[in-house]
C-alpha positions as CSV (number, residue, x, y, z in Angstrom):
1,X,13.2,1.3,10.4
2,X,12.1,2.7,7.0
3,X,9.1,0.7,5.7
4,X,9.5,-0.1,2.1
5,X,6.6,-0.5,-0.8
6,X,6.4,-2.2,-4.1
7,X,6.0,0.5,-7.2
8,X,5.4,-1.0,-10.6
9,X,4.3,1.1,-14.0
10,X,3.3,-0.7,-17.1
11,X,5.2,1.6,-19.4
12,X,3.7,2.0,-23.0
13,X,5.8,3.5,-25.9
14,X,8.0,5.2,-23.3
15,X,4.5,6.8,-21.4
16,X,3.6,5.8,-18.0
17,X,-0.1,4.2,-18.5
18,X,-0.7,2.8,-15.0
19,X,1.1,2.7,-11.9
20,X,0.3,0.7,-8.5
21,X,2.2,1.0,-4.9
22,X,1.6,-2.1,-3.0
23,X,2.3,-1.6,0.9
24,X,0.9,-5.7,1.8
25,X,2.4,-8.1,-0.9
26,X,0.3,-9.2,-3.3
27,X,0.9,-10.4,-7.2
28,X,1.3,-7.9,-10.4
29,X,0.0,-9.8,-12.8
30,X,-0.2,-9.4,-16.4
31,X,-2.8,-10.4,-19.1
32,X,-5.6,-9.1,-21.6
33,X,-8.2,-9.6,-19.4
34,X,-9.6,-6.9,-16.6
35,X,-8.5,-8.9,-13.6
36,X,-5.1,-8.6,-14.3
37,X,-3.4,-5.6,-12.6
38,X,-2.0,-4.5,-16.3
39,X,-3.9,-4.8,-19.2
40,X,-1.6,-5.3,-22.2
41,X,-2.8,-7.0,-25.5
42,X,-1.1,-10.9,-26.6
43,X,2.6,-10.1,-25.6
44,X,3.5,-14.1,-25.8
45,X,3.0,-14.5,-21.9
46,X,0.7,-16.8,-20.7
47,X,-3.0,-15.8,-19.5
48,X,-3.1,-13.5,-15.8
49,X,0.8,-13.7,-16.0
50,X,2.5,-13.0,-12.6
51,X,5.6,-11.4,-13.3
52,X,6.0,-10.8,-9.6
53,X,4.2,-12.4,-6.9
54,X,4.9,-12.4,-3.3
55,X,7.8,-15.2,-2.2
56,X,9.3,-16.5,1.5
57,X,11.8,-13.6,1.7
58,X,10.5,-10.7,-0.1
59,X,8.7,-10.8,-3.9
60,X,9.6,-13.1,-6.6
61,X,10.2,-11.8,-10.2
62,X,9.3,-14.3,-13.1
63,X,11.3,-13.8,-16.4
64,X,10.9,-14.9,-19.7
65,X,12.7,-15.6,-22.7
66,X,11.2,-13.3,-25.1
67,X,11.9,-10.4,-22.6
68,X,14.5,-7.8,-22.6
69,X,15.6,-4.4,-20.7
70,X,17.8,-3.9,-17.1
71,X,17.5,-4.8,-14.0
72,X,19.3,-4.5,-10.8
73,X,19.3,-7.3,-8.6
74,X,21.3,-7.1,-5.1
75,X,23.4,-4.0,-6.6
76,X,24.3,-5.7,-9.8
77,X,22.7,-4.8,-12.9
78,X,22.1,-8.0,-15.1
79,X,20.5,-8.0,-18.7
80,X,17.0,-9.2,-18.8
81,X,17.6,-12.1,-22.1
82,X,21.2,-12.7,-20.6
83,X,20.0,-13.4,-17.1
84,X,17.2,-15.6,-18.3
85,X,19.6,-17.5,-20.7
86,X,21.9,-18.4,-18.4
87,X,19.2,-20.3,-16.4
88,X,20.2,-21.2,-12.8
89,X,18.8,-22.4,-9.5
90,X,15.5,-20.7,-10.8
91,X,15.0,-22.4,-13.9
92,X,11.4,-22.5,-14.7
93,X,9.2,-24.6,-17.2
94,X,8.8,-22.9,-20.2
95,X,11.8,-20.6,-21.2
96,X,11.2,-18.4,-17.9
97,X,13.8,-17.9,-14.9
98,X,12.7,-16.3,-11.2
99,X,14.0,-14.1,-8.6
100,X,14.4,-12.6,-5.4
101,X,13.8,-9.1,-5.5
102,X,13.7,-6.5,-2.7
103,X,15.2,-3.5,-1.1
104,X,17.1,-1.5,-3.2
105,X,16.1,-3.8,-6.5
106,X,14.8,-2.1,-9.9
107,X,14.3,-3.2,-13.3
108,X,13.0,-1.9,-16.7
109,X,11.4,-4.8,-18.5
110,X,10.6,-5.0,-22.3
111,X,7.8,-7.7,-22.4
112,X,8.7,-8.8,-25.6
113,X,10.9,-8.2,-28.4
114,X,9.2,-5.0,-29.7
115,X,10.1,-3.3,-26.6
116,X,6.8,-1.3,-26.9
117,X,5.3,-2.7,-23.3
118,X,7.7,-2.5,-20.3
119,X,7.2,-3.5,-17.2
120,X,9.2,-0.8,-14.4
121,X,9.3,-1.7,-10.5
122,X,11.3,-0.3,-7.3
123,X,11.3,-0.6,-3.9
124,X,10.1,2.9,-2.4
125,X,9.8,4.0,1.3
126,X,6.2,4.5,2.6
127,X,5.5,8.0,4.5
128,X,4.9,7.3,8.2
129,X,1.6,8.3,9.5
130,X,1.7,11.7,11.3
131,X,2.0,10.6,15.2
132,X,-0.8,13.5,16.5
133,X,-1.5,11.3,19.8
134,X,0.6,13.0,21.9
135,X,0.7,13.9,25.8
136,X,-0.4,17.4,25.0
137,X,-3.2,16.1,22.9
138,X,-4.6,14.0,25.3
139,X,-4.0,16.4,28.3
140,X,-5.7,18.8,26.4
141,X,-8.8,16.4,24.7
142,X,-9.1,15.0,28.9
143,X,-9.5,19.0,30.2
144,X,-12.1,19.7,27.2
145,X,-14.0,16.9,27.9
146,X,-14.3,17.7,31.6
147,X,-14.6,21.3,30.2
148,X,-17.7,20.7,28.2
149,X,-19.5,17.4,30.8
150,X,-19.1,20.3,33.6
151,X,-20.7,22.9,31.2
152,X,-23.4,20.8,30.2
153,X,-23.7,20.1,34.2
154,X,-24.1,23.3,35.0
155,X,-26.4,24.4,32.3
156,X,-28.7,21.6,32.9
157,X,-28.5,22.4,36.7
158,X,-29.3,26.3,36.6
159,X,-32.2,25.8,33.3
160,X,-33.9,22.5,34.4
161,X,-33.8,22.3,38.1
162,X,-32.2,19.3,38.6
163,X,-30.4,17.5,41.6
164,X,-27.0,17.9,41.3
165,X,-25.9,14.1,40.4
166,X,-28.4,14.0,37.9
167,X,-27.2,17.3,36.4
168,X,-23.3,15.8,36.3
169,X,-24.9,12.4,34.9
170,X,-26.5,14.2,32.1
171,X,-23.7,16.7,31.2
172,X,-20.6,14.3,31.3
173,X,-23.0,12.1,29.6
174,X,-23.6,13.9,26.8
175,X,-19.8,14.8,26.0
176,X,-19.0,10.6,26.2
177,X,-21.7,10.3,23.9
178,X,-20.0,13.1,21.8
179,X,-16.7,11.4,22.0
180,X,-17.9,8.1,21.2
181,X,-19.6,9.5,18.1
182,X,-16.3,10.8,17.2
183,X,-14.5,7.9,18.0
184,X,-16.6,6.0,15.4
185,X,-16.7,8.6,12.9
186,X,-12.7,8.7,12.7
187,X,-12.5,5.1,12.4
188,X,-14.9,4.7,9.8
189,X,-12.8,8.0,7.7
190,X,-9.8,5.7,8.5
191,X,-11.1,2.8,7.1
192,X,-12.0,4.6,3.8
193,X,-9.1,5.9,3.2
């Protein structure tokens, strides 16, 4: 099963001036403030406008009358102004109209008449994370780590004079500390980024 992202661009006189991927839903909003996810000046929209937002099945897609452009809902391309005309099961307050929108859907929205702000979204698979866990990787991170403990053992045993348990304790000791360093390290790279 192919995990699918949200892509949105706010499109300025035909130039791509930000873009945003959202893998967890969240809302693309719209406004003249810095909170918004697109900054775009007094379009007629109301303030921190959220054209999509998540919904119960999928995103939901908020339309307004002063809009234009395409956009393809379910494989049928509608007309923005025609599709919010029309008006339906979601009617809105205020001259706007929602939808469903997910999978395959895509639309190229002129936030107002000027058609100098557009709004673009799709639906586009994620990359799976490289699957580098394998039987061979943990056959061969077991035998280094026994590899190096043993070393340690032995290094400690013939250069310190020690007993031979308390040789072993300090060698495999040392390369569970190592791991565990590791360990830590990669999860906090992880988290990052």
């Amino acid at each position: 099963m192919t995990t699918v992202a949200l892509r949105a661009s706010l499109i300025w006189h035909d130039e791509v001036m930000s873009d945003v991927v959202l893998e967890k839903p969240r809302a693309i909003t719209l406004g003249v403030s810095g909170k918004a996810t697109f900054v775009v000046p007094a379009v007629g929209l109301p303030a921190d406008f959220a054209i999509v937002r998540p919904g119960n099945r999928g995103y939901l897609l908020t339309l307004g009358e002063r809009m234009r452009g395409r956009i393809c809902i379910d494989g049928e391309e509608k007309d923005v102004a025609d599709f919010v005309r029309r008006g339906g099961e979601g009617d809105g307050p205020g001259g706007f109209r929602g939808t469903a929108i997910s999978g395959t859907d895509w639309g190229v929205i002129d936030l107002d008449e000027s058609g100098d702000y557009k709004l673009f979204f799709q639906f586009v698979p994620l990359d799976e994370d490289p699957v580098w866990l394998t039987k061979p990787v943990i056959f061969a991170g077991a035998a280094g780590y026994l590899l190096a403990g043993l070393g340690l053992a032995a290094l400690f045993f013939f250069t310190k004079d020690l007993e031979v348990d308390e040789a072993l304790f300090r060698g495999l000791g040392l390369s569970t500390l190592a791991i565990i360093a590791g360990a830590v390290g990669f999860a906090f790279i992880k988290q990052e980024g």
